[in-house]
Jmol script that loads the backbone (N, CA, C; Angstrom):
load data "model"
ATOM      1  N   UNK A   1      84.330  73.049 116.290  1.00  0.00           N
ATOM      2  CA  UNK A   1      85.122  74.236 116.044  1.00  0.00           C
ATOM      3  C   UNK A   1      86.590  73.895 115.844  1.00  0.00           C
ATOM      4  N   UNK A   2      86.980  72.983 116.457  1.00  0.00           N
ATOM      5  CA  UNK A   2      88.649  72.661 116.253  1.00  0.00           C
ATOM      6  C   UNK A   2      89.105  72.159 114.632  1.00  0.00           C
ATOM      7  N   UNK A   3      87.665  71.913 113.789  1.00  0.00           N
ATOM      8  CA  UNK A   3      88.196  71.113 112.448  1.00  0.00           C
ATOM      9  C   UNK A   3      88.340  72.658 111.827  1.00  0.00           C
ATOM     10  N   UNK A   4      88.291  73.747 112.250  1.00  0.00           N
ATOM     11  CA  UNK A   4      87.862  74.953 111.453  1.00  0.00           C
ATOM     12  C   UNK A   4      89.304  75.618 111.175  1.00  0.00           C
ATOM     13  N   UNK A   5      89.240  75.808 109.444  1.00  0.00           N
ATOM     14  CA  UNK A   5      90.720  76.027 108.962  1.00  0.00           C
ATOM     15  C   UNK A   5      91.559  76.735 109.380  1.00  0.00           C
ATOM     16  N   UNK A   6      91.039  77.866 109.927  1.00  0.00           N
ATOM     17  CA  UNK A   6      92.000  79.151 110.238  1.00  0.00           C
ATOM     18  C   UNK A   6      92.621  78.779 111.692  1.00  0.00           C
ATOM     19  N   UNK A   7      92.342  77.775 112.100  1.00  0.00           N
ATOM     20  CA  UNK A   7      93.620  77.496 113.306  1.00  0.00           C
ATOM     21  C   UNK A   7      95.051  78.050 113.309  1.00  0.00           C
ATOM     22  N   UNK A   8      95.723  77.478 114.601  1.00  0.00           N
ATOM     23  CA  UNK A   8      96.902  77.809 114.371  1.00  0.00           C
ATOM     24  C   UNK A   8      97.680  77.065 114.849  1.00  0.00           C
ATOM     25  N   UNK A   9      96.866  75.326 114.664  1.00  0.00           N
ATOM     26  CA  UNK A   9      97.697  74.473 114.760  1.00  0.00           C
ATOM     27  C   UNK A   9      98.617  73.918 113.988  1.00  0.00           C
ATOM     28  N   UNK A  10      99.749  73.860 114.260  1.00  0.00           N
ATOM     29  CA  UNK A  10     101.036  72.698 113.150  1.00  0.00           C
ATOM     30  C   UNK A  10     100.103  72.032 112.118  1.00  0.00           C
ATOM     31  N   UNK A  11      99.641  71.185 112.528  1.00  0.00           N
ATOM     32  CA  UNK A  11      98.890  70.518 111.900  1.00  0.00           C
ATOM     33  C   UNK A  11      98.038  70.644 110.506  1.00  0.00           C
ATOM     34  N   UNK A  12      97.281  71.649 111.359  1.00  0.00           N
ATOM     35  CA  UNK A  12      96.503  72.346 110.537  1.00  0.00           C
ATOM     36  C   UNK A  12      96.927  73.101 109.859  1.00  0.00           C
ATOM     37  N   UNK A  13      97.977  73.763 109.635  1.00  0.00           N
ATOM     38  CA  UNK A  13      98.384  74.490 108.721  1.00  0.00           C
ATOM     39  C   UNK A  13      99.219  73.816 108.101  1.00  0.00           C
ATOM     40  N   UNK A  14     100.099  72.584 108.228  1.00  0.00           N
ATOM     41  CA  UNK A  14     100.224  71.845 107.101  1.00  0.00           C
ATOM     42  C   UNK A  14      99.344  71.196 106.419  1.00  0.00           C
ATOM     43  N   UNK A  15      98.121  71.101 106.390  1.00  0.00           N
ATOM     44  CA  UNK A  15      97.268  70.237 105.996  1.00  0.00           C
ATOM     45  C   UNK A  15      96.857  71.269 105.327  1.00  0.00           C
ATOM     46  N   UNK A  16      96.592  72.700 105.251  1.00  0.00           N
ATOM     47  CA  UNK A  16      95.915  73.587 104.554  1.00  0.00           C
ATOM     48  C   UNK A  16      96.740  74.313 104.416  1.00  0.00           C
ATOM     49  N   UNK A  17      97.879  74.556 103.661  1.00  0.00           N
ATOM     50  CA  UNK A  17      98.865  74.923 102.756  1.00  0.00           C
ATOM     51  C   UNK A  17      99.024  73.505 102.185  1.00  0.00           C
ATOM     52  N   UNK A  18      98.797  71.918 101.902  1.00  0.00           N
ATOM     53  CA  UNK A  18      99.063  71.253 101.211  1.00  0.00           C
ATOM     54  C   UNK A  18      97.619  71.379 100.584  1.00  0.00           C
ATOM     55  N   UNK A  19      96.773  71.104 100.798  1.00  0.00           N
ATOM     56  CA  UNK A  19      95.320  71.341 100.097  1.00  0.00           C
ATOM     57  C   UNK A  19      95.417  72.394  99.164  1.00  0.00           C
ATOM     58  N   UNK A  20      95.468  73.750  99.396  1.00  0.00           N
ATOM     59  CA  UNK A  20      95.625  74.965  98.467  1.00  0.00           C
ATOM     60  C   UNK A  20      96.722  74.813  97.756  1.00  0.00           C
ATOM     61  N   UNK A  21      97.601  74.093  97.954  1.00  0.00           N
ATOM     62  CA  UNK A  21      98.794  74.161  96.963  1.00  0.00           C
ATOM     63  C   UNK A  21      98.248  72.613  95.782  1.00  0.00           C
ATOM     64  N   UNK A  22      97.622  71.732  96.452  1.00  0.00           N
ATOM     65  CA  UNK A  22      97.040  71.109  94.935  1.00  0.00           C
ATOM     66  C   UNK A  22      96.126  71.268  94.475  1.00  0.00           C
ATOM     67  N   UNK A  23      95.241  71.991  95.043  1.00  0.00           N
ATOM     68  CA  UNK A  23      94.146  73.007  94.058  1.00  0.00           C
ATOM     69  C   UNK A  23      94.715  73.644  93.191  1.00  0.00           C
ATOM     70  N   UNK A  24      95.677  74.590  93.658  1.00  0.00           N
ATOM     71  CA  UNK A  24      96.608  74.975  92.792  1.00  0.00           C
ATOM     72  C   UNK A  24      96.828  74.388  91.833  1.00  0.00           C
ATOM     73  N   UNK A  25      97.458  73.136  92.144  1.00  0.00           N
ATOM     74  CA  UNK A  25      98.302  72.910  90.802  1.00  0.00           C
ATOM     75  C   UNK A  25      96.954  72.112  89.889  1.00  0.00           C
ATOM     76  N   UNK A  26      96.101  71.706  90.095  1.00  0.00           N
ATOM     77  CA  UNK A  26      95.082  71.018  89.449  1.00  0.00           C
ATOM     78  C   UNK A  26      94.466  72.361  88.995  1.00  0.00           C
ATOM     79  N   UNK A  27      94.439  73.104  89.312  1.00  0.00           N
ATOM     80  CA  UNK A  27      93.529  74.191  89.027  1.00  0.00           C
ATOM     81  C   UNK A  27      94.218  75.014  87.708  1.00  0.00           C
ATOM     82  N   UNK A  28      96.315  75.151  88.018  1.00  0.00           N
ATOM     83  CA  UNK A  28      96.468  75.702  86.721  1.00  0.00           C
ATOM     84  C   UNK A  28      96.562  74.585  85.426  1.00  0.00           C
ATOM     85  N   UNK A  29      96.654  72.819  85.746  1.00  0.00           N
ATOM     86  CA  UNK A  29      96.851  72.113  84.647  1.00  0.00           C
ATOM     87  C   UNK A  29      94.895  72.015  84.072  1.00  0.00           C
ATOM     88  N   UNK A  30      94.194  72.480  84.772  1.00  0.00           N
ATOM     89  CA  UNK A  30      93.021  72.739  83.794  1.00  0.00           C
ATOM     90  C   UNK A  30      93.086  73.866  82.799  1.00  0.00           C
ATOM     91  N   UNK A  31      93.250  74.731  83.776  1.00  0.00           N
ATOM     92  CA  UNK A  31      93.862  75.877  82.973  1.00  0.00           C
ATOM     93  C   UNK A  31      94.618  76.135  81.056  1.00  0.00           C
ATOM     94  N   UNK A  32      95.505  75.131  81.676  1.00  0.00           N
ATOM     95  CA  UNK A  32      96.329  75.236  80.692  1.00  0.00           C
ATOM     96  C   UNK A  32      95.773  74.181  79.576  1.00  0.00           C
ATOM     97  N   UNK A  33      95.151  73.035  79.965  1.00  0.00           N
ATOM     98  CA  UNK A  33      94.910  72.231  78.871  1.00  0.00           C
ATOM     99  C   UNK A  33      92.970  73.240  78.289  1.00  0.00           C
ATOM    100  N   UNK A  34      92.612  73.587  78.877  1.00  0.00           N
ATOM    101  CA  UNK A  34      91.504  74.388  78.665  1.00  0.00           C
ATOM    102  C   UNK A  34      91.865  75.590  77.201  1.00  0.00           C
ATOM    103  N   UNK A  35      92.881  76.372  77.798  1.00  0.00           N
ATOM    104  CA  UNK A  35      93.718  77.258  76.760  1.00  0.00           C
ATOM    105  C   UNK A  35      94.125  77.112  75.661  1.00  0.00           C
ATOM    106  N   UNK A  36      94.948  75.560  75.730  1.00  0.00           N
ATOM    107  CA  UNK A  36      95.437  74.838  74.875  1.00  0.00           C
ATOM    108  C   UNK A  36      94.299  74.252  73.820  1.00  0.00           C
ATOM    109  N   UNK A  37      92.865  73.563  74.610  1.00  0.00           N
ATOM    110  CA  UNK A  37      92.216  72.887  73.474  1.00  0.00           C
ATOM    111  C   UNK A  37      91.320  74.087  72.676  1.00  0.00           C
ATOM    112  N   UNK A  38      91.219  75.611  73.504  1.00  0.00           N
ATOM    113  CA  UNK A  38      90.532  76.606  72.931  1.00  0.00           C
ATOM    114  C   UNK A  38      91.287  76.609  71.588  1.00  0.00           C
ATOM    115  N   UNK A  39      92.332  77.241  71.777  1.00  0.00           N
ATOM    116  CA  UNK A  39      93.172  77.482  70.585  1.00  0.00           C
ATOM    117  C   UNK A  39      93.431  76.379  69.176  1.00  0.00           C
ATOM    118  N   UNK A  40      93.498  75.195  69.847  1.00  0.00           N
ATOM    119  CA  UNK A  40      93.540  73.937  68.836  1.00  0.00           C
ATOM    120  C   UNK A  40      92.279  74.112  67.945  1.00  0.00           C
ATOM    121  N   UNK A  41      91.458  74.373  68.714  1.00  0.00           N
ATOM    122  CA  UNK A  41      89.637  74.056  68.512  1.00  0.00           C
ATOM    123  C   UNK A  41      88.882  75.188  67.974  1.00  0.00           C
ATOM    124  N   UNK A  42      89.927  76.551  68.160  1.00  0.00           N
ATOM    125  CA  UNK A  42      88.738  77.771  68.164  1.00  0.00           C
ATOM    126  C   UNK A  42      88.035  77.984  68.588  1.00  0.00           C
ATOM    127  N   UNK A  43      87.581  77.538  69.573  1.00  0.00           N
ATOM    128  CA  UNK A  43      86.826  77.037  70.623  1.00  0.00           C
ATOM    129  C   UNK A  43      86.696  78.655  71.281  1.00  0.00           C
ATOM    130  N   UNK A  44      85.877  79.643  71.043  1.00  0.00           N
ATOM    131  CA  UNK A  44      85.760  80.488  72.275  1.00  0.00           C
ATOM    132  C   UNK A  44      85.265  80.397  73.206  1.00  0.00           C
ATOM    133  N   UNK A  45      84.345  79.473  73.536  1.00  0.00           N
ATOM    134  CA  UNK A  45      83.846  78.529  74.948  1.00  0.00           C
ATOM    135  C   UNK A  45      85.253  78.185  75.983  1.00  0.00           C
ATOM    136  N   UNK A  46      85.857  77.375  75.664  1.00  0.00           N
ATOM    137  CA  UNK A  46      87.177  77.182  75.579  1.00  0.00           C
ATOM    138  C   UNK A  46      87.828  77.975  76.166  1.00  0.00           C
ATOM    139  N   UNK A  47      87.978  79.142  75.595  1.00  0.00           N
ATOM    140  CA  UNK A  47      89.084  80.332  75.540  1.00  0.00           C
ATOM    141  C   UNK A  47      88.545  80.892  76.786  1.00  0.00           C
ATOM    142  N   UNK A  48      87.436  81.144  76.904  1.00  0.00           N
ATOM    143  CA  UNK A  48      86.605  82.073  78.171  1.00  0.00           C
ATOM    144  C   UNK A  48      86.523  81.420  79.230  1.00  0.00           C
ATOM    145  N   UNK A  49      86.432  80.086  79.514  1.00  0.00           N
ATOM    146  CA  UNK A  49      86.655  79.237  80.637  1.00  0.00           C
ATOM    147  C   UNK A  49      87.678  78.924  80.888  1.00  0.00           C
ATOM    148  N   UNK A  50      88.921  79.230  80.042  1.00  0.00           N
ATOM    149  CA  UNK A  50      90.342  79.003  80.354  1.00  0.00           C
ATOM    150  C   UNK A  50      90.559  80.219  81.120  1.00  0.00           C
ATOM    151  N   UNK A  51      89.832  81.769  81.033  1.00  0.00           N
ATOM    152  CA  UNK A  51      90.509  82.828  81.503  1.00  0.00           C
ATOM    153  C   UNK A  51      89.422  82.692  82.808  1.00  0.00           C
ATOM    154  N   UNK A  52      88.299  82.507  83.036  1.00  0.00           N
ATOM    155  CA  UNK A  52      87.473  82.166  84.169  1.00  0.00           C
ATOM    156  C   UNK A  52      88.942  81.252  85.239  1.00  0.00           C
ATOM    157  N   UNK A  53      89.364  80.571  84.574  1.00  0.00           N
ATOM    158  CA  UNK A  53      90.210  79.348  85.341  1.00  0.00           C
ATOM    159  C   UNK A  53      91.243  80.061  85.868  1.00  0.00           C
ATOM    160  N   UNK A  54      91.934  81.048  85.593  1.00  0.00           N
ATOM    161  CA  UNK A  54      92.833  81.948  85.574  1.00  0.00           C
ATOM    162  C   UNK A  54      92.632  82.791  86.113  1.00  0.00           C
ATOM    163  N   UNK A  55      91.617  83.480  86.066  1.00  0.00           N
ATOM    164  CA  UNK A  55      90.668  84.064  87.491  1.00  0.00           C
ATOM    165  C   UNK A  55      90.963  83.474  89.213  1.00  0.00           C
ATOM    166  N   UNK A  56      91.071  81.488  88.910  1.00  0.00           N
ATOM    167  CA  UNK A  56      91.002  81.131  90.011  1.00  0.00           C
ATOM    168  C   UNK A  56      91.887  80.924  90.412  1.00  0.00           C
ATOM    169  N   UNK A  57      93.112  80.990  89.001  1.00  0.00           N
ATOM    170  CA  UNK A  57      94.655  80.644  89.742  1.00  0.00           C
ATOM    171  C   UNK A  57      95.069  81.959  90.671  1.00  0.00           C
ATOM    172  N   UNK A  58      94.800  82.986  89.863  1.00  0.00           N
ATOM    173  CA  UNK A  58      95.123  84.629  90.394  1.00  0.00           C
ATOM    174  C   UNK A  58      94.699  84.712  92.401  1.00  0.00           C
ATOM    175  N   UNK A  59      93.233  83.819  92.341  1.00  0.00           N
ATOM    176  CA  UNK A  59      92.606  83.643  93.746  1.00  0.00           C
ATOM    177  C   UNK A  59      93.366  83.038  94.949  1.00  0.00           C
ATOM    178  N   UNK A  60      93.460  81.438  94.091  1.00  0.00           N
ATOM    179  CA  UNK A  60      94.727  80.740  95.009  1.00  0.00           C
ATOM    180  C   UNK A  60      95.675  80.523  95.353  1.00  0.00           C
ATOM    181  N   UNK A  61      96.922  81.440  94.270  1.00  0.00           N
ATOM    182  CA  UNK A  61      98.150  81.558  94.158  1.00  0.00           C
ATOM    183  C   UNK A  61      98.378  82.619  95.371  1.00  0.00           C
ATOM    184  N   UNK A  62      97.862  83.503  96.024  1.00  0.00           N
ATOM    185  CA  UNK A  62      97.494  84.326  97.103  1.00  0.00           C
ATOM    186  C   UNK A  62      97.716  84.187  98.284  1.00  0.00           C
ATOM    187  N   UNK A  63      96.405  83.112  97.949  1.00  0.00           N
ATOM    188  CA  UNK A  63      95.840  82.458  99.408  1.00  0.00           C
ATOM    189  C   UNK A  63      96.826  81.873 100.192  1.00  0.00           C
ATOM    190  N   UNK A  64      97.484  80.633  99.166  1.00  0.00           N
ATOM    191  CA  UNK A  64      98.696  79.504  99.336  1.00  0.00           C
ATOM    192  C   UNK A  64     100.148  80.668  99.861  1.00  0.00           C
ATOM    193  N   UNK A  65     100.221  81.312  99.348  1.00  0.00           N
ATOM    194  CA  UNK A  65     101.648  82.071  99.707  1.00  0.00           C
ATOM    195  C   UNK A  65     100.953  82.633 101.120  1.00  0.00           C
ATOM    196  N   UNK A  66     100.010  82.768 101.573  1.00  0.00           N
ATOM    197  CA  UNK A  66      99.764  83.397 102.718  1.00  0.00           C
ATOM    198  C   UNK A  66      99.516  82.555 103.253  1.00  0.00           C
ATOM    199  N   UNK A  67      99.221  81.193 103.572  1.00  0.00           N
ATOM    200  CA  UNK A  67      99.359  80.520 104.653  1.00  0.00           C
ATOM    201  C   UNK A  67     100.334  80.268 104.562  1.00  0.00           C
ATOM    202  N   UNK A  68     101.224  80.270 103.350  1.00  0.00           N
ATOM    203  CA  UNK A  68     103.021  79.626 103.344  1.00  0.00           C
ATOM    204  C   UNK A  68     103.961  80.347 104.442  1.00  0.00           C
ATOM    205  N   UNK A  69     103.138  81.653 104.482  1.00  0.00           N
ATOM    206  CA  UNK A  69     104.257  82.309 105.341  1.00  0.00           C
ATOM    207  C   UNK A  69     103.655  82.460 106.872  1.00  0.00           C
ATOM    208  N   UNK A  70     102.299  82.245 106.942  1.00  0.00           N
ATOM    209  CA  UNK A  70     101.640  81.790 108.461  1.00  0.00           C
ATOM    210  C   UNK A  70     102.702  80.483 109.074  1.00  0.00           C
ATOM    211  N   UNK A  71     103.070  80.228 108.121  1.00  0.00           N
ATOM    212  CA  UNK A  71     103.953  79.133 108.954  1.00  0.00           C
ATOM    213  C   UNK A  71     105.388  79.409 109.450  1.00  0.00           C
ATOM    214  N   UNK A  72     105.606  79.277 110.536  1.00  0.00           N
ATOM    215  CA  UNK A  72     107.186  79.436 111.034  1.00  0.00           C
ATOM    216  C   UNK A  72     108.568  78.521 110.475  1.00  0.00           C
ATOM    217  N   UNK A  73     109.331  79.445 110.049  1.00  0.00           N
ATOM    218  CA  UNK A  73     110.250  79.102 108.975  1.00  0.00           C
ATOM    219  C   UNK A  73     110.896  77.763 109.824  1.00  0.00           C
ATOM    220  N   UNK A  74     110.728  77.727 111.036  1.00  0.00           N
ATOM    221  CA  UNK A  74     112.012  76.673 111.799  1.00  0.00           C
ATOM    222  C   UNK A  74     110.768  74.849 111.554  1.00  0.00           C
ATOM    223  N   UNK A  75     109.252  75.261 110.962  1.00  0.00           N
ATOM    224  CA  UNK A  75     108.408  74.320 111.614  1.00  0.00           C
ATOM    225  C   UNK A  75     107.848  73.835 113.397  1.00  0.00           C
ATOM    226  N   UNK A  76     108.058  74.960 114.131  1.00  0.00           N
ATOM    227  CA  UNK A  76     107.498  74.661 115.091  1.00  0.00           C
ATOM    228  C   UNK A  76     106.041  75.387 115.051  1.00  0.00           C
ATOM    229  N   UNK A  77     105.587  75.074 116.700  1.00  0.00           N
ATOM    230  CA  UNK A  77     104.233  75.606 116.392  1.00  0.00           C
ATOM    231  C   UNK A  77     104.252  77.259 116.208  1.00  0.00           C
ATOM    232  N   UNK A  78     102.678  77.602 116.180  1.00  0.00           N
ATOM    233  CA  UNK A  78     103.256  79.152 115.872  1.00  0.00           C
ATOM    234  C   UNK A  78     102.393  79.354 117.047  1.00  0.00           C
ATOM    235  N   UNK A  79     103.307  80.535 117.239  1.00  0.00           N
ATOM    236  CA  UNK A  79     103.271  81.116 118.927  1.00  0.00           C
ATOM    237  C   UNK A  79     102.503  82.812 118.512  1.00  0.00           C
ATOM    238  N   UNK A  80     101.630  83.165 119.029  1.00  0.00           N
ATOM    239  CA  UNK A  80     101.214  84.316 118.811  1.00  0.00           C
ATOM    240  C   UNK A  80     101.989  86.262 118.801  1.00  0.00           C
ATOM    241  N   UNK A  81     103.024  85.677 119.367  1.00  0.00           N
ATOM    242  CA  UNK A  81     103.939  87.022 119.041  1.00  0.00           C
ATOM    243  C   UNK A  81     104.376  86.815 117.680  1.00  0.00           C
ATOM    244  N   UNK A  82     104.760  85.523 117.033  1.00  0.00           N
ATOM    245  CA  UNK A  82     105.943  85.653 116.041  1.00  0.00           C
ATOM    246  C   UNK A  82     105.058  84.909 114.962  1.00  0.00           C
ATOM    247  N   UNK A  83     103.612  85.153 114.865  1.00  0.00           N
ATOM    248  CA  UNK A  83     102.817  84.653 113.710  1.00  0.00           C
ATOM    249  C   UNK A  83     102.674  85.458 112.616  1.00  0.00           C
ATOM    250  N   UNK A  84     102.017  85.434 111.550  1.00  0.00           N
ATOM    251  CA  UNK A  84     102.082  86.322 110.685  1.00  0.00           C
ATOM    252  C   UNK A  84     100.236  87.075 110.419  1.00  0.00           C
ATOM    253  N   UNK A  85      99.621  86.138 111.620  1.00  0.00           N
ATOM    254  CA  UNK A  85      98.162  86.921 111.675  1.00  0.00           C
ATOM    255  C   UNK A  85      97.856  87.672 110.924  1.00  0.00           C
ATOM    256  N   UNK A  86      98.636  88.925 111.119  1.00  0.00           N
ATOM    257  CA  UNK A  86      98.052  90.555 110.402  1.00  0.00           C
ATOM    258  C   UNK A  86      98.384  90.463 109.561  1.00  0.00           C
ATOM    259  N   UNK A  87      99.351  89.814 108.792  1.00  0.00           N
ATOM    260  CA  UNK A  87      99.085  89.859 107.042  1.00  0.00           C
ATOM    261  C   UNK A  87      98.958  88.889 106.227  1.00  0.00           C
ATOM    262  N   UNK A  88      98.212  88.307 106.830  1.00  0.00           N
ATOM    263  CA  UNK A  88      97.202  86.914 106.534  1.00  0.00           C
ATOM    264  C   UNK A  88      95.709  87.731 106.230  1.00  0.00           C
ATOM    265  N   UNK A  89      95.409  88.168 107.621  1.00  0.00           N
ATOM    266  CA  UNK A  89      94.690  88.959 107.359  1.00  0.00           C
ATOM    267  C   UNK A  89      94.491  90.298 106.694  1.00  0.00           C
ATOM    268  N   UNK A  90      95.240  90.994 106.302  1.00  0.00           N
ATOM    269  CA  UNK A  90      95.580  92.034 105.275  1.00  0.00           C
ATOM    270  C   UNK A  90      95.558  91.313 104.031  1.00  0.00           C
ATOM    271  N   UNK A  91      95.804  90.167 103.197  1.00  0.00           N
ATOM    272  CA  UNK A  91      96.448  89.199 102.063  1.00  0.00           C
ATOM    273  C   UNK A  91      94.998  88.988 101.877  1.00  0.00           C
ATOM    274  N   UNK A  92      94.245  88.207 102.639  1.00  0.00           N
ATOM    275  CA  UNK A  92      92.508  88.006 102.863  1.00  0.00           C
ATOM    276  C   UNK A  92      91.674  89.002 102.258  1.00  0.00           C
ATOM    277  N   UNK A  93      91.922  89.982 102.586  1.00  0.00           N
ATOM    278  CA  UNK A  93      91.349  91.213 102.390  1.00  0.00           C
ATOM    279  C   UNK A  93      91.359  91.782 101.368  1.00  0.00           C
ATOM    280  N   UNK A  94      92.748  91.665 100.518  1.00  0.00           N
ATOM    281  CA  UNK A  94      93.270  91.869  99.465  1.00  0.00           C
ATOM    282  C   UNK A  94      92.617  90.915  98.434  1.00  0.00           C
ATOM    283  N   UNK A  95      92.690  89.836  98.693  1.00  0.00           N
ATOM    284  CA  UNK A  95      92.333  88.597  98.037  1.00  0.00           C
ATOM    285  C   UNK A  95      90.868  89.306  97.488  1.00  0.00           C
ATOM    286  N   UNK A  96      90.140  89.217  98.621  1.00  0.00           N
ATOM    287  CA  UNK A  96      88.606  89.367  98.626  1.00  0.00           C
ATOM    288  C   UNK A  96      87.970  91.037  97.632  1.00  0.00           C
ATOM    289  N   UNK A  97      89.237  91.513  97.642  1.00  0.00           N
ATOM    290  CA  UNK A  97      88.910  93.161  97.046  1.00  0.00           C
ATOM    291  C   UNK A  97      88.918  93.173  95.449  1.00  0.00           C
ATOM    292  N   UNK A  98      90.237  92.400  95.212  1.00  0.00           N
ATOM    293  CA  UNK A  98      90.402  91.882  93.852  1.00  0.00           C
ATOM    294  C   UNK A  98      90.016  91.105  93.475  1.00  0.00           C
ATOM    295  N   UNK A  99      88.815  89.843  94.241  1.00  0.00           N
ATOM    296  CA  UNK A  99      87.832  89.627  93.719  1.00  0.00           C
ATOM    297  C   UNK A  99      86.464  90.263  93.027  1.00  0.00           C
ATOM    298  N   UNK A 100      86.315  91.247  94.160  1.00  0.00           N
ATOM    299  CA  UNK A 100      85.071  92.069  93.615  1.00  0.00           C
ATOM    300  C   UNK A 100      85.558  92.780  92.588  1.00  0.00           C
ATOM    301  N   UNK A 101      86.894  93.056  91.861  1.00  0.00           N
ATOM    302  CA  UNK A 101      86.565  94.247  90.307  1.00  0.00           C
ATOM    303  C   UNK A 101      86.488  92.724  89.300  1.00  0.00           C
TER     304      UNK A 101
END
end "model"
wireframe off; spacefill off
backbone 0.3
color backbone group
């Protein structure tokens, strides 16, 4: 149970805000070269898996700003009065809603 992401250790939340932030960025340079070879190519295969991809940036660009701010601006640990829990969990929720349309 302690390897399990949603901790609220230092640690762990640098380690998972650096993970989601290079998904991120691997996720929009597919993106973009995906877009790019649609259009070169005409490729509507291409074109539709570039906006699928874009789908996933919309997912993780989210996620990443919400553990960004689970974290305490000074870098110490986070202490349960002054965490950002509830809109982590509100952001989650959100995430998960604007997945389903």
């Amino acid at each position: 149970m302690s390897e399990h992401l949603q901790g609220t250790d230092r640690n762990n939340q640098q380690a998972v805000v650096k993970r989601l932030s290079s998904a991120l960025i691997i996720t929009i340079a597919i993106f973009a070269m995906e877009l790019i070879g649609g259009f070169v190519s005409n490729s509507l295969s291409l074109k539709s898996d570039a906006a699928h991809m874009f789908g996933d940036v919309l997912a993780l660009a989210p996620e990443n700003r919400i553990y960004m701010l689970a974290q305490n601006r000074d870098g110490d640990e986070i202490h349960s009065e002054t965490s950002y829990l509830p809109s982590r969990c509100r952001g989650k929720t959100l995430n998960g809603c604007r997945n389903l349309l």
